[in-house]
C-alpha positions in Angstrom: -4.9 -1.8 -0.7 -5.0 -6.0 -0.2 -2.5 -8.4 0.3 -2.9 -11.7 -1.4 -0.6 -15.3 -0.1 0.4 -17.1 -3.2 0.3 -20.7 -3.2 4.1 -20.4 -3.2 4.6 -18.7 0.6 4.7 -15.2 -1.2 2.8 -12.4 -0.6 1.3 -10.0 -3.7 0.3 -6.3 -2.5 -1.7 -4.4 -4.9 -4.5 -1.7 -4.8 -7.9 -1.5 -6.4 -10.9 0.3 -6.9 -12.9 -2.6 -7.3 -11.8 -5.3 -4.7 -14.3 -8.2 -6.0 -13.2 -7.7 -9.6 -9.6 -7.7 -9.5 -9.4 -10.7 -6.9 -11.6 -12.3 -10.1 -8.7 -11.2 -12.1 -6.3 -13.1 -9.9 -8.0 -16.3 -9.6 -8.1 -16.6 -13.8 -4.6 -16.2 -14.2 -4.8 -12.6 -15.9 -2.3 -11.0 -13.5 1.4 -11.4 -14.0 2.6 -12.0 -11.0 0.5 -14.3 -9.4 -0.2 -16.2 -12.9 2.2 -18.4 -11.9 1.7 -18.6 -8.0 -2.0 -19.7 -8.0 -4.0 -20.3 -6.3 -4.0 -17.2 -3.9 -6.3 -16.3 -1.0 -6.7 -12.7 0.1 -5.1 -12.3 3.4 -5.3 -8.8 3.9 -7.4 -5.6 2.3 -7.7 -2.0 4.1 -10.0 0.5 1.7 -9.5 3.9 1.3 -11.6 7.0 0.1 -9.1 8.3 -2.2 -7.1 6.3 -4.8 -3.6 7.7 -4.6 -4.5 7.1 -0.6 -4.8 3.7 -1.6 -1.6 3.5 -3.8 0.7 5.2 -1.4 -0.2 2.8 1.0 0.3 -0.3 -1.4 3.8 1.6 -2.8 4.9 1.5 1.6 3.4 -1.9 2.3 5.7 -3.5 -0.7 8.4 -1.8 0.8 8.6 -3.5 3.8 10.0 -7.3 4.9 7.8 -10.5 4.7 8.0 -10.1 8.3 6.5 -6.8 9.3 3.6 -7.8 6.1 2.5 -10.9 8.5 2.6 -8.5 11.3 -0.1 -6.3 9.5 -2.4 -9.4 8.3 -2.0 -10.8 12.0 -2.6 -7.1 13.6 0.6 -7.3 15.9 0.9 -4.1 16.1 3.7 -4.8 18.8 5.4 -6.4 16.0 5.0 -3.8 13.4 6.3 -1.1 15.8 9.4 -3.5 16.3 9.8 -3.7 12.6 10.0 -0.1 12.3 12.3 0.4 14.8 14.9 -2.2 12.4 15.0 0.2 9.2 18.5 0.3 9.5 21.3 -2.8 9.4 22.8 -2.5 12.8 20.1 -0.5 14.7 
């Protein structure tokens, strides 16, 4: 699982089984998403044993804010606990 920063502020998770090749992929403009938002810089990757591991984790990461994302690339963890904590409006 890897989290790339887009040249506009954004932030693209994806997974992979090959890291070096797909980050390749991204630089060339051959991915949707970040064809547009280039250049982009990996600012996060975690590597798993198993694939669907690796896709469950990407399918939770892009479920959470921009917020609790920069928590995990900046390893607050005090800040990611916080996040969890606000899954609910009002709590």
């Amino acid at each position: 699982m890897y989290i790339l920063r887009c040249a506009d502020g954004t932030f693209y998770v994806g997974s992979t089984r090959d890291l070096e090749r797909r980050l390749g992929e991204h630089g060339e403009g051959g991915v949707g998403y970040t064809r547009l938002r280039r250049p982009v810089t990996l600012a996060y990757a975690e590597e798993y044993e198993r694939v669907d591991e690796a896709y469950a984790r990407e399918k939770q990461v892009q479920g959470w804010s921009r917020r609790k994302r920069q928590a995990l690339i900046d390893g607050d963890t005090e800040a990611l606990r916080a996040g969890a904590k606000k899954r609910f409006p009002g709590s």
